[in-house]
N, C-alpha and C positions, 0 to 999 in steps of 0.2 A: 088177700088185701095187700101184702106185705111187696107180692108180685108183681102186680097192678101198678105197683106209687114205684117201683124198679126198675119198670119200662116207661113211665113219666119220665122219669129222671133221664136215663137215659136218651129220650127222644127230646128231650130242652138240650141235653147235650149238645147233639149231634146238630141241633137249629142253633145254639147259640155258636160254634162252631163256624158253619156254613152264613152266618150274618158276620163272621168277624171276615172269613174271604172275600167276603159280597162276590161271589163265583155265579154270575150268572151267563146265558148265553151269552148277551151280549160281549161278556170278558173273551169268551172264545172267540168272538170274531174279532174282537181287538188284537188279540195273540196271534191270531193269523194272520192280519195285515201290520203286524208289526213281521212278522216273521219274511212275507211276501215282501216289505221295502228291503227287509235286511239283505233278501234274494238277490234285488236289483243291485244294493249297491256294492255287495261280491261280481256282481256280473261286472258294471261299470270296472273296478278295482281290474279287472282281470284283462278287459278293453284298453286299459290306457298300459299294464304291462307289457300287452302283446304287439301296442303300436311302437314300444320302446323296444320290444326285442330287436336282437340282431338282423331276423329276419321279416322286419315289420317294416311300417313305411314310412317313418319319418328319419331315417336314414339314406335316403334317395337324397341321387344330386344330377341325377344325368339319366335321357334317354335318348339312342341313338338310330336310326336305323341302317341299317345293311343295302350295298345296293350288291348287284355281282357283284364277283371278282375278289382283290385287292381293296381293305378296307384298315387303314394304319390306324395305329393307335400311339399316343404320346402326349407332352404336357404343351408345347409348342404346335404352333401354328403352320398350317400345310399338312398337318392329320386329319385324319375323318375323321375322327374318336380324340376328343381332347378332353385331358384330367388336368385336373388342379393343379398348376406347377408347383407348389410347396407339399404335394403328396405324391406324387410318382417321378420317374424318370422323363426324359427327355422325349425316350426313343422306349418305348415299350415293347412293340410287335405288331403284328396285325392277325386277324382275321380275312380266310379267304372263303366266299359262299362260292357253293357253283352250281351252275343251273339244274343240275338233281336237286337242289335243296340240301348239303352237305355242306358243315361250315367245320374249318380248321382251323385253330388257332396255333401260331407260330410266334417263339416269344425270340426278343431281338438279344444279339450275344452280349454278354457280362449283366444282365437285368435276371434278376428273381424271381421269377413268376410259379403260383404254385397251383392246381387243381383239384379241389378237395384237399388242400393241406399237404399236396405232393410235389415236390420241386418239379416242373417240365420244361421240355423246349420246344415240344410238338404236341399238339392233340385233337382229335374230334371229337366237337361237342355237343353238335346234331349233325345225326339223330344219335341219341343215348339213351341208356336203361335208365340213367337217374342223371339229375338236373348238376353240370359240370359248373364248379363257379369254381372261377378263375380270381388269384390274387394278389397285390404286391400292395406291400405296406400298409396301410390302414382299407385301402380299397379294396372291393369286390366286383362281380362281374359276373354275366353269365345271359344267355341265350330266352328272348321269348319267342312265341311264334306269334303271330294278330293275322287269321285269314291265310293268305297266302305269300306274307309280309314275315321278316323277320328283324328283332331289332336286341341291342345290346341294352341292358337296364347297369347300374351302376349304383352300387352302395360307398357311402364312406361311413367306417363303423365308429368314427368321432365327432361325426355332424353335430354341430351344437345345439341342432334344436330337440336331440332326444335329450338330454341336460335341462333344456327351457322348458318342455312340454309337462303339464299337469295335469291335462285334460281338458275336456270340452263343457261346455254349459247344455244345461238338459232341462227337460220338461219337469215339473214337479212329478213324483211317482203318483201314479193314479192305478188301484189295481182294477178300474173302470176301461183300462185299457186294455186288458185281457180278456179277447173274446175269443168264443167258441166257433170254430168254424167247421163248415162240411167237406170233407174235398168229394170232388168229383171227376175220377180217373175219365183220360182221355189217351187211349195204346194210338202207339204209332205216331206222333205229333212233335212236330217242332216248330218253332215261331222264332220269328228275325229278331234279333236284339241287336241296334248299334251300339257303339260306345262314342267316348270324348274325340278320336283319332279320324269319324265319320266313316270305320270299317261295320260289315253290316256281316254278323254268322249266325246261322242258322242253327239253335241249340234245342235240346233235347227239354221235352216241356211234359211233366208224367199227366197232369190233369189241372183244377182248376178248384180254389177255395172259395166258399161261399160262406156268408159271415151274416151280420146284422148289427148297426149301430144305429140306436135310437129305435126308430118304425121302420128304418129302411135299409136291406138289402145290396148289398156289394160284392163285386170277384175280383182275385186277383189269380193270373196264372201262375206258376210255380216251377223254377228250375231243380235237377237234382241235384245235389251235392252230399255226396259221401251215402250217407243213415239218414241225411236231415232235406229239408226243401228250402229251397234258397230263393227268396222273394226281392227283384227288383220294383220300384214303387215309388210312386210321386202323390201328392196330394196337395191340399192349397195354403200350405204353410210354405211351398217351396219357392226359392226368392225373395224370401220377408224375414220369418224365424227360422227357416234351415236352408240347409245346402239347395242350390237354386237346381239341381240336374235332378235331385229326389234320393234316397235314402234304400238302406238296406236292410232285409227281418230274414231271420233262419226261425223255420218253425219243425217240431219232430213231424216222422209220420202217422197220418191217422192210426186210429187203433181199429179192430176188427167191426166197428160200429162206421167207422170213416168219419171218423172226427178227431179232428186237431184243436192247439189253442193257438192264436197270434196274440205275441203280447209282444204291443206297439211302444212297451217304456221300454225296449231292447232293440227300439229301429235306431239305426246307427250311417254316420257317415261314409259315404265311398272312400274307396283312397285319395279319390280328389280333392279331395276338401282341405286334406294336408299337403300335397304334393305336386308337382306339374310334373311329374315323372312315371304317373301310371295310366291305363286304357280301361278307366271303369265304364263300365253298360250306362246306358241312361234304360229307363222303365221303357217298356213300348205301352202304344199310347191306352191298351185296356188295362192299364197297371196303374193308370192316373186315378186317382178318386177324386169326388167332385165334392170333398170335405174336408176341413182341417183336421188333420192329426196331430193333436196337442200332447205327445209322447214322444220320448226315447230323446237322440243327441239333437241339438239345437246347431246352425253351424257353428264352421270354426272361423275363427275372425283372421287370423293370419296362415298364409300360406307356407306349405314347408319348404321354400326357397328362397335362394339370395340372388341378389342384382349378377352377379357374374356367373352364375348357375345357368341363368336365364340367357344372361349373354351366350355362354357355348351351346346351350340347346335352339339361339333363336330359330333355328330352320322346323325345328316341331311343330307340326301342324295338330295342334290342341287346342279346345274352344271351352273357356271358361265362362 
């Protein structure tokens, strides 16, 4: 008897207990999607670091392009390549391409210029093993290629608008925006992507994701990058609540089942949104969806340039 009224007792315990946690499922799924938002907003936190980095892009002030030959550089007028006069010299050097595709840089005498952090006076900077940037005083520099096109990009690493920037306005977190997607590999495939510059290249596309929002069925195809799939993507929020050219998502790769997640509260802005100094993709046109995507970066209201920015790049053929 004595036994009996010992495992009573015990079993009021263990319920009076479990009524003081009110621990039910439902608290676990609460604890998830607290956990899930908390996800997001390290991710965002990590977004607005990386655009502040050194090597991010709201430090851009200038892009150039190369034509042959002799291409000057200096702060004064009668250069190809003109820098801020209150941040470089006069008379910098130039840049010579030559019809191989071979570009020299030659810096001009008594000016400091350095390459990876190495004083020079001469050097090839394509073609190279690793990306040469060039520097004198707060400025940078260094070599891209677009197609068959070659052009100088240009950092100043005390732009004041990495100081202003605090980020972008966003969709509220919805973990409703996390879906499950199929891919469906396609070997041997590439598909044209233009960008802002109306260059059009021909990029390496592994297959195609297949999704579901609501009752209905959507794809997007999928570039590779690195370990992860790099998704350009327009939908009908674009031009109203977000960037008007369409937005970007990195999703892993499927697992041995070939399934992946897209989770649309991590679609985020091109470089353009900040800058008139980059050549992001625009979606090609099966990458549009015919639905709003109420998730991820919202655009950005102000652009990362100034009136006299604009003035040395007016010859940039970019279309906002």
């Amino acid at each position: 008897m004595c036994f009996i009224v010992l495992l009573y007792a015990i079993g009021a315990c263990k319920e009076t207990v479990h009524s003081s946690l009110s621990w039910t499922k439902d608290t676990d799924i609460q604890l998830s999607e607290i956990k899930y938002i908390d996800s997001i907003v390290q991710w965002k936190n990590k977004r607005v670091a990386a655009l502040k980095a050194q090597d991010g892009w709201l430090n851009l002030i200038g892009l150039f392009w190369l034509h042959q030959g002799k291409n000057t550089i200096g702060s004064t007028k009668g250069h190809d390549i003109i820098f801020p006069k209150n941040k470089s010299s006069r008379d910098i050097g130039h840049f010579r391409l030559t019809n191989e595709g071979v570009i020299t840089f030659y810096a001009s005498q008594g000016v400091t210029v350095r390459a990876n952090n190495v004083p020079v006076k001469e050097i090839t900077v394509y073609p190279s093993k690793e990306t040469i940037i060039l520097s004198h005083n707060t400025l940078q520099w260094f070599i891209i290629k677009r197609g068959n096109s070659f052009a100088v990009r240009v950092r100043d690493l005390n732009n004041e608008l990495v100081d202003k920037f605090t980020g972008t306005a966003s969709f509220p977190i919805d973990s409703n925006w996390r879906v499950r997607a199929k891919f469906q590999p396609v070997p041997l495939r590439t598909i044209p992507i233009n960008d802002v510059t109306d260059r059009t290249s021909e990029q390496n596309s592994p297959g195609t994701l297949y999704f579901t929002i609501g009752e209905k069925e959507f794809h997007l195809d999928v570039l590779r990058e690195g370990s992860k799939f790099f998704i350009v993507f327009g939908d009908q929020t674009n031009g109203m609540e977000t960037y008007h050219t369409g937005r970007f998502l990195y999703a892993d790769t499927p697992n041995k089942a070939g399934y992946t997640w897209l989770d649309f509260n991590k679609a985020y802005n091109p470089p353009c949104a900040f800058t008139a100094f980059a050549t992001c993709p625009i979606p090609p046109k099966q990458n549009i969806l015919t639905i709003p995507i109420t998730a991820g970066e919202k655009k950005y209201k102000e652009l990362g340039y100034s009136k006299d920015q604009i003035e040395v790049n007016k010859d940039f053929n970019i279309h906002f």
